[in-house]
C-alpha positions in Angstrom: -2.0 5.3 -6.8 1.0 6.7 -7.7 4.4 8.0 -7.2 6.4 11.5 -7.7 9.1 10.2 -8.9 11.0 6.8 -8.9 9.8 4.3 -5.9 13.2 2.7 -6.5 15.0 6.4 -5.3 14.6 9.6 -3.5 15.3 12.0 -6.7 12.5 14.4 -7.3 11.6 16.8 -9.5 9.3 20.0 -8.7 5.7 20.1 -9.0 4.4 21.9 -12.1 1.2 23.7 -11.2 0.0 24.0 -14.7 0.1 20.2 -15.2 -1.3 19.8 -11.9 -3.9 21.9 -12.5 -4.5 19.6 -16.1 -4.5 16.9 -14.3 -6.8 17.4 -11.9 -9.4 18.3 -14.3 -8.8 15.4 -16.3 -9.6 13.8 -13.1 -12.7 16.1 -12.6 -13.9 15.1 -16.0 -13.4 11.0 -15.4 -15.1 11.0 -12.4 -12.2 10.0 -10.6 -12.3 11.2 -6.8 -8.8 12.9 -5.6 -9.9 12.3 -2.5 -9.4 8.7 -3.1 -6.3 9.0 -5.3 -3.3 7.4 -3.2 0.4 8.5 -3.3 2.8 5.9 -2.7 6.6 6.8 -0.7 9.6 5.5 -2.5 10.7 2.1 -0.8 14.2 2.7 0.4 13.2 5.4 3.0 13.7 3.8 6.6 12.6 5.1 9.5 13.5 2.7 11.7 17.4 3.0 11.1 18.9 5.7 12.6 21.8 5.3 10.2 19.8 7.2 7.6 17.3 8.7 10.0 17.5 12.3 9.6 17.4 12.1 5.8 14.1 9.5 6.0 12.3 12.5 7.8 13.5 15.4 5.3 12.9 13.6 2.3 9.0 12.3 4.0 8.5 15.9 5.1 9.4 16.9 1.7 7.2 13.9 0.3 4.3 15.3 2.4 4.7 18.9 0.6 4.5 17.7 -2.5 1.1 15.6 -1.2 -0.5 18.7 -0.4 0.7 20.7 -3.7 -0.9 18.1 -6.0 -3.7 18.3 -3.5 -3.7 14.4 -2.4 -4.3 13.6 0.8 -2.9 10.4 1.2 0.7 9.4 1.9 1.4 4.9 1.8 4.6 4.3 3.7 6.5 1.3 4.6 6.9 1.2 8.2 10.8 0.3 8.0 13.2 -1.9 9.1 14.8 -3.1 12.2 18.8 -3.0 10.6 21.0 -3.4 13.3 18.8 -2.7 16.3 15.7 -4.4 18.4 12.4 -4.0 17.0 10.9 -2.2 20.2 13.8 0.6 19.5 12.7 0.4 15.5 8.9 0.9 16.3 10.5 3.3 18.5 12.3 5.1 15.6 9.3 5.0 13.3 6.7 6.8 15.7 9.7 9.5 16.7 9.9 9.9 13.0 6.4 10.2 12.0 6.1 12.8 14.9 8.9 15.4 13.1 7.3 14.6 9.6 3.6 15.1 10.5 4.3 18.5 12.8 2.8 20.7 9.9 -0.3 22.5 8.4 -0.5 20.1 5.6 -3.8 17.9 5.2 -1.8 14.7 4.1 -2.5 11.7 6.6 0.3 8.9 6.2 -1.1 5.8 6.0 1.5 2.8 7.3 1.4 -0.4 5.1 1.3 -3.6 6.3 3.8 -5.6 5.7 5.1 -9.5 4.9 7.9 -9.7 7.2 10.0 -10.4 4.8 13.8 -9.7 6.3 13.4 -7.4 9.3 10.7 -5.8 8.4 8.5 -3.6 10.6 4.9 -3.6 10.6 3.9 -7.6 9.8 1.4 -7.7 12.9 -1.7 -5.9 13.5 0.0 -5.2 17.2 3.4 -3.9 15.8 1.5 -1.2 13.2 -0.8 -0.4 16.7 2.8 0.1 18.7 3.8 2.6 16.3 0.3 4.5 16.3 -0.2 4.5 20.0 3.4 6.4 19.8 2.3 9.1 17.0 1.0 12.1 18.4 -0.7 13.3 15.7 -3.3 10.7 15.7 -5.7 12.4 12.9 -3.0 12.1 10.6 -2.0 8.6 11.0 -3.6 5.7 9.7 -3.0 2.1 8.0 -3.0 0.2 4.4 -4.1 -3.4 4.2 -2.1 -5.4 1.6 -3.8 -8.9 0.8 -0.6 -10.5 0.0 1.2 -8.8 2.7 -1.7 -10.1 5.2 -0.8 -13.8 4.1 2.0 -14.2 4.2 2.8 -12.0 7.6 0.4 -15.5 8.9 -3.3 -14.0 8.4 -6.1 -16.2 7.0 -7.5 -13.8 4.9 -10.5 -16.7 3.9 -11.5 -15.3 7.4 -10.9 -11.6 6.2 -13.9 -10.6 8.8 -11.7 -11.8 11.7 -8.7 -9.8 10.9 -11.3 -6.8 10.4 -12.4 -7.9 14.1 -8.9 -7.8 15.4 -8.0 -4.7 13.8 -11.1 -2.8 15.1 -10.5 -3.9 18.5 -6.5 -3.1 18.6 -6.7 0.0 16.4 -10.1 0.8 14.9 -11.5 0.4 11.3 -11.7 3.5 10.7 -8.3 4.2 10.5 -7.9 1.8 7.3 -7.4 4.6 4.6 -6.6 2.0 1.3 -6.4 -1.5 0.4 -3.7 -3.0 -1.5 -6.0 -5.7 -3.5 -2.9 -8.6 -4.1 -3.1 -12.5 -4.8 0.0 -14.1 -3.3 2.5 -16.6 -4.7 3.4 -18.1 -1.5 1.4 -19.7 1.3 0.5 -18.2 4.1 3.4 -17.5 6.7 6.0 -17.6 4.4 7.4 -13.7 5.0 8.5 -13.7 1.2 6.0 -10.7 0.0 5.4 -11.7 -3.8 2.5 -10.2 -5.4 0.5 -12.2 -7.8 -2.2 -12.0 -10.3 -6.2 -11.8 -8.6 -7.1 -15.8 -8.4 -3.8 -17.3 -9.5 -2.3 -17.3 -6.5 -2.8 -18.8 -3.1 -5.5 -16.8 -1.8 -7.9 -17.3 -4.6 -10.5 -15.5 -6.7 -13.9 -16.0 -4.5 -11.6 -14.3 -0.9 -10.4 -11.4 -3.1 -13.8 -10.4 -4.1 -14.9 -10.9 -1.0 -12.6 -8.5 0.4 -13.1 -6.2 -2.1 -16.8 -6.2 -1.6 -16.6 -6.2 2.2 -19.4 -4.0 3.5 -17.6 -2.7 6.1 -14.9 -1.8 3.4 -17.3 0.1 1.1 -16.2 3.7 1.0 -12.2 2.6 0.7 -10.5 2.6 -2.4 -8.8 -0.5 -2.9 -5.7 -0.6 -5.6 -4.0 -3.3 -7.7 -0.9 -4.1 -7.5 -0.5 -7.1 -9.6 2.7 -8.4 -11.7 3.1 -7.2 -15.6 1.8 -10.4 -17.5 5.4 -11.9 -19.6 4.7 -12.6 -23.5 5.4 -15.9 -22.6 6.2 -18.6 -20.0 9.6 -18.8 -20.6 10.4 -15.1 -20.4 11.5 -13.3 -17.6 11.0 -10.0 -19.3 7.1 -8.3 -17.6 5.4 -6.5 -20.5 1.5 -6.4 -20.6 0.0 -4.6 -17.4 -3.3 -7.0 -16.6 -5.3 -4.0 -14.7 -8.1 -3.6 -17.2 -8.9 -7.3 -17.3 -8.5 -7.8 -14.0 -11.0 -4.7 -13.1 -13.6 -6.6 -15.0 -13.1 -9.8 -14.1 -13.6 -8.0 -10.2 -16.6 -6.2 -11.6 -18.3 -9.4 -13.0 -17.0 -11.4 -9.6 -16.7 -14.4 -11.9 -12.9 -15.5 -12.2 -11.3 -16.5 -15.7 -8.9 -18.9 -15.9 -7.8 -17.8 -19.2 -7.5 -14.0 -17.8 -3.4 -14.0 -18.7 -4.0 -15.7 -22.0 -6.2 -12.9 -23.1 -4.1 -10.4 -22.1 -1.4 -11.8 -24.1 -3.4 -12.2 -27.1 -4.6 -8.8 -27.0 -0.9 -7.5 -26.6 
């Protein structure tokens, strides 16, 4: 997964199509599927405000162009959220939104993250993302990111991951799930704060990560880290060493080391 530019703004450069074209033969040459390679929108965009509604869907229909010029298919968006009106008009908002985006030739599908509920955010229950959907009209270009930490702490037992799978076939269908955000959690379930957390130090644990992650029904989707930068110390505030190498194979052994963040600060 990645970004075209800052996920902290809207400022974009242009796509090069010379070091498009180099990367996608790096890709090519890594084995690395495009097909599964994930862009990320920035996370200020809000389609449920209509304060900054007509900008949202020009900078998302932009966002989508530039999808399809570095020939990704996927788009991750945060739903939104409900500033300063009810959620029904939000969801509302969102699907009206997704509609003007999504009216092209483009083969990008936008896939709406789940979310924590942190604030007034849109998209914490399995029934809000299905409101939104059931509102796009462009149904073969909509579909829906699981976030593990998002999951827990919007109330979901994830130790029961099969159930939510149940639930979300029934209300919206699993195969609409496009990627998985793969995220321990600092904070218990319910708590609406959204705090990522390193696999199996947090408070959905090692042994229901991997089972998510090796979920048969699950098997073709790529599922992405998004873990917290390990500090040089325990004192520091200040994020430095990214853990994603060790934490690949500790997933790829499925046997969890409680040493995992000392290693990656020795190594660093």
């Amino acid at each position: 997964m990645f970004y075209t530019g800052a996920p902290q703004n809207t400022n974009r450069g242009d796509i090069d199509e010379e070091i498009t074209k180099e990367a996608q033969k790096i890709m090519l040459k890594e084995n690395i599927d495009i097909n599964k390679v994930i862009v990320h929108a920035p996370y200020i965009v809000n389609l449920a405000n209509m304060n900054n509604f007509d900008f949202s869907v020009s900078f998302l229909q932009n966002e989508v162009k530039r999808c399809s010029l570095l020939g990704i298919k996927y788009l991750v968006l945060h739903p939104g959220s409900a500033v300063n009106c009810p959620r029904e008009e939000a969801i509302t908002n969102i699907a009206n939104g997704l509609n003007l985006i999504l009216d092209n030739n483009y083969d990008v599908t936008i896939l709406l993250e789940t979310m924590a509920g942190k604030g007034n955010e849109v998209g914490k229950t399995i029934d809000e993302i299905k409101a939104i959907i059931d509102l796009v009209k462009f149904k073969d270009k909509i579909g829906v990111c699981l976030d593990t930490c998002h999951l827990n702490d919007a109330g979901y037992d994830v130790s029961l991951f099969d159930d939510v799978l149940n639930e979300f076939d029934q209300k919206i269908g699993l195969d609409k799930i496009g990627c998985i955000h793969v995220n321990d959690s600092k904070n218990s379930i319910d708590s609406h704060k959204d705090r990522h957390e390193n696999i199996g130090f947090g408070t959905i644990g090692f042994d229901n990560l991997i089972n998510i992650i090796y979920n048969e029904r699950l098997q073709n989707i790529p599922k992405i880290l998004e873990t917290p930068y390990v500090s040089k110390d325990d004192t520091s505030k200040e994020r430095e060493y990214p853990p994603y190498k060790y934490e690949i194979a500790m997933i790829k052994n499925k046997v969890f080391d409680e040493k995992l963040i000392d290693k990656i600060r020795e190594d660093n």
